[in-house]
C-alpha positions in Angstrom: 18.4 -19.4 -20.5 15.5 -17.3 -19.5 15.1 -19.3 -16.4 18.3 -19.2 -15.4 18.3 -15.6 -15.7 14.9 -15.1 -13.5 16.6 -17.2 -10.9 19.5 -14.7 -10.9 17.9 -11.6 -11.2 15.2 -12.5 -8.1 17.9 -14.0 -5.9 19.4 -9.8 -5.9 16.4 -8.2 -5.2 16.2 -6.1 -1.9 13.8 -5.0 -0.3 15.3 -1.5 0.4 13.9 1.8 1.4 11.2 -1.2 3.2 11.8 -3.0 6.3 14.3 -5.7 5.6 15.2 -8.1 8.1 16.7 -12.0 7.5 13.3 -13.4 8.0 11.7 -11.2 5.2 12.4 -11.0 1.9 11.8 -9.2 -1.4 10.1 -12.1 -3.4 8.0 -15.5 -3.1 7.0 -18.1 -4.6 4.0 -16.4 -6.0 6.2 -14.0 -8.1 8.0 -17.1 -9.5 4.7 -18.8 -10.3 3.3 -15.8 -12.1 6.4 -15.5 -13.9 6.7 -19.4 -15.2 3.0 -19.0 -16.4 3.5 -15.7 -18.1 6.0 -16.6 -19.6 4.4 -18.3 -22.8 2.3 -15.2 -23.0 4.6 -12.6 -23.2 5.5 -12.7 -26.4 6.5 -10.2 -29.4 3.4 -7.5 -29.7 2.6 -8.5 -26.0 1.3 -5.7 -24.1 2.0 -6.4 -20.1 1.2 -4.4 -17.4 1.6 -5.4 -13.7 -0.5 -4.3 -10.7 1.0 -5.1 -7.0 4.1 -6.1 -7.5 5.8 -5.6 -4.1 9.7 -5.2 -4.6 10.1 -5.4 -8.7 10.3 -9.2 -9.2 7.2 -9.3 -11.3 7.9 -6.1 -13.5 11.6 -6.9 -14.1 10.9 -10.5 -14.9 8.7 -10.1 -16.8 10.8 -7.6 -18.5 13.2 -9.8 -18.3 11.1 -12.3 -20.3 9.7 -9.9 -22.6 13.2 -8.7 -23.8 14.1 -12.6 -24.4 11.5 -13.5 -26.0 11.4 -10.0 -28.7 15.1 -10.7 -29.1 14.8 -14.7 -30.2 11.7 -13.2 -32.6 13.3 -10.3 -34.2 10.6 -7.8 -32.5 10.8 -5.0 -30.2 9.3 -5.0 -26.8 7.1 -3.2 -25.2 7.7 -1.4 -22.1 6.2 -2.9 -18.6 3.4 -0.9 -17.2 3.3 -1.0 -13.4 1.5 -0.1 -10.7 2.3 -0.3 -7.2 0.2 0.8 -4.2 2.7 1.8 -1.7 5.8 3.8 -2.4 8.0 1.9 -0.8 7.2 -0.7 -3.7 7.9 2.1 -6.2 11.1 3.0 -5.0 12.3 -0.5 -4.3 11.7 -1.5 -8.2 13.6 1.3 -9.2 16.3 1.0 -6.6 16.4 -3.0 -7.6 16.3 -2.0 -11.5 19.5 0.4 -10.7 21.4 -2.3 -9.1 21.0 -4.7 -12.1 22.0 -2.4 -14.3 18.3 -1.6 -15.9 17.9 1.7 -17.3 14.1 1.3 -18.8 11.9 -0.6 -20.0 9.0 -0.1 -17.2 6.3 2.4 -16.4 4.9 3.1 -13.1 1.5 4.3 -12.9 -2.1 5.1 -11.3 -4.7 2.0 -11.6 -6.6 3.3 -14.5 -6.8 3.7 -18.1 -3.2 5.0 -18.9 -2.1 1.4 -17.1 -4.0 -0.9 -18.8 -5.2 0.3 -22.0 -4.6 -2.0 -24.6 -3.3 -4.8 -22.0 -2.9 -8.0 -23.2 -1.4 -9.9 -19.9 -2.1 -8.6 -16.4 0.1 -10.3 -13.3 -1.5 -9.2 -10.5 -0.1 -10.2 -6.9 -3.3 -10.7 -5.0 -4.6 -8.0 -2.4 -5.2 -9.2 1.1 -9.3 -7.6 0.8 -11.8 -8.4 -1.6 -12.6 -4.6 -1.9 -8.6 -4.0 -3.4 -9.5 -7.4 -5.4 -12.8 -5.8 -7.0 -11.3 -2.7 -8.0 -8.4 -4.1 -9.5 -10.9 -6.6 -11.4 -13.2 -3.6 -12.4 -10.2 -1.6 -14.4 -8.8 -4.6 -16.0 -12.0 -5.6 -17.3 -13.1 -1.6 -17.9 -9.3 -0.7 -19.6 -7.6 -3.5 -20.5 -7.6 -5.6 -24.2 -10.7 -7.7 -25.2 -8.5 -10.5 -25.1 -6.7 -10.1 -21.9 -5.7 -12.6 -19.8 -5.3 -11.7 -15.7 -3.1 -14.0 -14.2 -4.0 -13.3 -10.4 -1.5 -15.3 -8.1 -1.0 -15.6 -4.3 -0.2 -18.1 -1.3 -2.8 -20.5 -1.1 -3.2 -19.5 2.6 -4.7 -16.7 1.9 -6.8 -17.0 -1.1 -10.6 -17.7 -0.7 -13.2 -18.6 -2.5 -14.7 -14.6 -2.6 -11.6 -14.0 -4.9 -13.1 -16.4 -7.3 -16.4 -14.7 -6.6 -15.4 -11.0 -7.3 -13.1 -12.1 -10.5 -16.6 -13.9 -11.8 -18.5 -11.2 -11.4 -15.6 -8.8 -14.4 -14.7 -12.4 -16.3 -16.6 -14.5 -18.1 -13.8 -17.7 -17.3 -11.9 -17.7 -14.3 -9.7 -21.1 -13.8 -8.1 -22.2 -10.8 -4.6 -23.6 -11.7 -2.6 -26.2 -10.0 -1.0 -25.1 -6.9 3.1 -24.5 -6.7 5.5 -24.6 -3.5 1.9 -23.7 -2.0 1.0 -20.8 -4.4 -1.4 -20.9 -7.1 -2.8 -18.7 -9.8 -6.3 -17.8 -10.9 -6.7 -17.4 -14.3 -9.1 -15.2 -15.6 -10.2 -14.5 -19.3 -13.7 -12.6 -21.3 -13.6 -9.3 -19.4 -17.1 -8.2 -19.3 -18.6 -5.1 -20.3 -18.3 -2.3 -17.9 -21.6 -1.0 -16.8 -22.0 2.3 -15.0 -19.3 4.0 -12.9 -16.6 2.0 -11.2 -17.3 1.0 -7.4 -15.1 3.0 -5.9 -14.5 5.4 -3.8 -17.1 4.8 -1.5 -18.8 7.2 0.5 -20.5 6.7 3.5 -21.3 8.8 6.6 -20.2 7.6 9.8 -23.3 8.7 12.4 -21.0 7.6 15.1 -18.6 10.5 14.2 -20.9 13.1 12.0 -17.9 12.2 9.2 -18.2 11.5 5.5 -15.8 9.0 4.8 -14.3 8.0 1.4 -12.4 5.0 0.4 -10.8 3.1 -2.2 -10.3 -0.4 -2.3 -6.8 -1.1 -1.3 -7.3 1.6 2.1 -7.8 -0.9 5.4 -11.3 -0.7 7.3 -12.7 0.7 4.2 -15.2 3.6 5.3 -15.5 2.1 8.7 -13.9 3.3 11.8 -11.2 0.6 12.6 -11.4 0.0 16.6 -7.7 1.0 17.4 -8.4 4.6 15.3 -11.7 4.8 17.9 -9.9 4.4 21.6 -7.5 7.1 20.4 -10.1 9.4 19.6 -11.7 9.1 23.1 -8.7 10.9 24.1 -9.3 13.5 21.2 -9.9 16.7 23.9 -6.8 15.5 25.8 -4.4 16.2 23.2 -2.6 19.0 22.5 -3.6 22.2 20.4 -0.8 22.0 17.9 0.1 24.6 15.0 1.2 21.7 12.9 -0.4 18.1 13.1 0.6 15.4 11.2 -2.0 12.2 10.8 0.8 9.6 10.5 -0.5 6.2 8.3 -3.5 8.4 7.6 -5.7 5.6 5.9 -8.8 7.7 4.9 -8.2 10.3 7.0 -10.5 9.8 9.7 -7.8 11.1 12.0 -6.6 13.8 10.8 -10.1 15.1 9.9 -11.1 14.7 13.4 -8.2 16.8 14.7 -8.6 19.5 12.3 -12.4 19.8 12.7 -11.5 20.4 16.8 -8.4 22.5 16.4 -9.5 25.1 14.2 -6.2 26.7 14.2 -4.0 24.0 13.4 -2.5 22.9 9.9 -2.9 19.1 9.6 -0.6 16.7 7.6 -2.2 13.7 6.7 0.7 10.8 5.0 0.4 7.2 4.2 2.8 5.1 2.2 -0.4 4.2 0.4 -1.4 6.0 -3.2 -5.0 4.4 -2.0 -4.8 6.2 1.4 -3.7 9.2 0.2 -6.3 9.4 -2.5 -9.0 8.5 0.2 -7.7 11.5 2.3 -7.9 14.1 0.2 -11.7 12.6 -0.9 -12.3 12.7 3.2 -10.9 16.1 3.9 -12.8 17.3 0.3 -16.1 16.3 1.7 -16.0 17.3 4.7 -15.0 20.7 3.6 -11.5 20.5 4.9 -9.5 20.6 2.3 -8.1 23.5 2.6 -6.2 22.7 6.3 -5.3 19.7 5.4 -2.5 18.9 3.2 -2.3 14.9 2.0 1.1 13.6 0.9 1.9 10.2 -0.2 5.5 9.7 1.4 7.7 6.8 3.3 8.2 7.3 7.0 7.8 11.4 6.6 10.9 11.3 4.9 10.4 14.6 2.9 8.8 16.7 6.0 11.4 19.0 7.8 13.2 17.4 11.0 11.6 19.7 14.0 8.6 20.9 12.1 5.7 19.3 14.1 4.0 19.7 17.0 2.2 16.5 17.2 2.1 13.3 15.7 -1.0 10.8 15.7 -0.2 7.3 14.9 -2.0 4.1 14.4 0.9 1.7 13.6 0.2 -1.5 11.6 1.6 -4.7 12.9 1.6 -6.2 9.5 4.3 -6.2 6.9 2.5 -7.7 4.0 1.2 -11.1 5.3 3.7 -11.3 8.4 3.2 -10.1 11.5 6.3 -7.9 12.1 6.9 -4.7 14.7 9.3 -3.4 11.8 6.7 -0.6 10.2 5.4 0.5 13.7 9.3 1.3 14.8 10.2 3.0 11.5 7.2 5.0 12.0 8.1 6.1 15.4 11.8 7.0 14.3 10.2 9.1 11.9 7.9 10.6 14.2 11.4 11.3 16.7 12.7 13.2 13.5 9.6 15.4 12.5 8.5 16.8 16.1 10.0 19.7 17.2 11.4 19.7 21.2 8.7 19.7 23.4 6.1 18.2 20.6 3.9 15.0 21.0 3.5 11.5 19.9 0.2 9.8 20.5 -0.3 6.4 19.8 -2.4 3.8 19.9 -1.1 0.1 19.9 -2.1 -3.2 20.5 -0.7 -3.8 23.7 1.0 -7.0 23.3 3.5 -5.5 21.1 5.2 -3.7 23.9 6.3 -0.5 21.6 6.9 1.4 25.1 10.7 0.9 25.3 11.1 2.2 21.7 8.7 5.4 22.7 10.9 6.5 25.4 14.3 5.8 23.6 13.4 7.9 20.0 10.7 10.2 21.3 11.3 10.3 24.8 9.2 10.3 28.2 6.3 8.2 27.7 3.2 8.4 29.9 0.6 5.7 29.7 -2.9 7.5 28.8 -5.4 4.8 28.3 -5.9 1.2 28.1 -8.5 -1.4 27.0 -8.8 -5.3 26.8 -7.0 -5.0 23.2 -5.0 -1.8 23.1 -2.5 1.1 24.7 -2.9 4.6 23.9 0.4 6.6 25.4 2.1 10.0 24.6 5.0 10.6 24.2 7.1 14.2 24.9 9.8 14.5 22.5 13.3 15.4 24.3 14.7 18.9 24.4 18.1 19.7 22.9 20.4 18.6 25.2 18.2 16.4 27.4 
């Protein structure tokens, strides 16, 4: 029955407030892997907890399971702790739990103790970097249960053997499983004993840009400077001197660090879907002493800024969504950027060129000038339209 019910419940799921398109959806094979497996673990006294689950599939199925399972035994269930890096995952789960009639059962919260205290199964969707891996791997072992078992799954594609590295380094067993519809699990058991402080944030100084740069695990680039984020700050004393600034995708902040350092003057927004981002941000603007002109917000697609309250917009779009490559964030982004700038305000943004986001600039911004271009990448600005224009 429980099958038959995981089956159902995944085949609903949406992606929604995320990009959804016919070619993406808001499960894989992974999530039913991880849930098959766990399911003989999550039993009555279980203690689950689930970290990267993108859409809800893992923490509804496996509250799913959970509630079968403590119903067959007589027991009551414990509830699903989650965490989820990006918001969009947050807000997806609970717009997926809503639609299937789910009123509780789930938690969603920070990595850290309060998630995995006491955890006696972890289902972990596997990051795309070792770095998000290690610090995933550091709290489980650091928080979670003696006993815990991680069950760490992902498409076989992308796993390497520096997953299996990092997870030795917290476990003491770590066991490959057999691969699934071309997903496999690593199963990892015997945390080890956490010595000194966890590994992240790190701080580094960048030399190249007299910048103390913070970052978690999950933040892309890490402390570096990513080479898309450098071309646009060549054109750094070209821009604008704007009252309110938004750093749009923020990562750790280099950008809008940058900008506020060289506009004294101006207030500086710096957003990212990302709780890792956002945490790196405020650690970036904090050590460089700049914490108190910029504000850091954790938000989809500026959706809780005022429409017509900025002056400029700085944007680094990714071209990922997830594993695919997809122009669906980068648009969203620039809609959102159409909705936040006041008449007369600027977008500048730095793209690779290939991806041809020029006819989109000038439809939902407006004219769109060509500023600078390099073997790999575009940088343009782009004049938001007046009323009426």
């Amino acid at each position: 029955m429980a099958d038959n019910t995981l089956e159902t419940l995944i085949s609903r799921l949406r992606r929604f407030p995320d990009v959804e398109a016919a070619n993406l959806q808001a499960w894989d094979a992974t999530d039913k892997l991880l849930l098959d497996t766990a399911a003989g673990l999550l039993g009555p006294g279980s203690m689950p907890a689930v970290v990267g689950d993108r859409y809800g599939a893992l923490t509804l199925g496996a509250l799913t399971l959970e509630s079968v399972s403590a119903a067959g035994a007589g027991a009551e269930n414990h509830p699903v702790r989650v965490h989820q890096d990006l918001i969009t995952g947050e807000r997806a789960l609970r717009h997926n739990a809503e639609a299937l009639g789910i009123t509780g059962g789930f938690e969603q919260l920070p990595l850290g103790a309060a998630l995995l205290a006491g955890a006696s199964v972890v289902l972990l969707q596997l990051p795309k970097s070792l770095a998000e891996l290690e610090e995933i791997a550091d709290a489980v072992a650091r928080h979670a249960a003696p006993g815990v078992v991680l069950l760490a799954g992902g498409r076989v594609k992308h796993m390497s053997r520096g997953m299996n590295a990092v997870l030795e380094r917290y476990f003491g067993t770590v066991q490959p499983q057999l691969a699934r519809q071309k997903s496999r699990i690593l199963l990892a058991s015997g945390p080890r004993p956490a010595t000194g402080a966890p590994p992240f944030p790190v701080i580094e100084l960048n030399a190249e840009l007299g910048l103390t740069v913070c970052a978690r695990g999950a933040v892309f680039a890490g402390t570096g400077l990513d080479i898309g984020t450098r071309f646009l700050l060549d054109f750094l004393p070209r821009m604008p001197h704007a009252r309110h600034a938004i750093d749009l995708g923020c990562g750790t902040g280099i950008l809008a660090a940058m900008y506020a350092r060289s506009n004294p003057d101006a207030r500086v927004t710096a957003t990212d879907q990302s709780a890792a981002a956002v945490d790196s941000a405020f650690a970036t603007a904090r050590a460089n002493g700049l914490q108190d002109r910029i504000d850091v917000l954790q938000d989809d697609a500026l959706s809780s800024l005022p429409q017509g309250s900025a002056d400029l917009v700085l944007l680094n779009p990714p071209f990922h969504l997830g594993a695919a490559v997809h122009a669906g964030a980068g648009i969203k982004m620039i809609h959102a950027a159409g909705r936040v700038l006041a008449p007369g305000g600027e977008l500048w943004t730095v793209f690779n060129s290939h991806l041809h986001y020029r006819p989109a600039l000038e439809r939902l911004i407006g004219p769109t000038r060509e500023v600078g271009r390099n073997p790999k990448f575009t940088v343009t600005a782009s004049t938001r339209k007046t009323a009426g224009a």
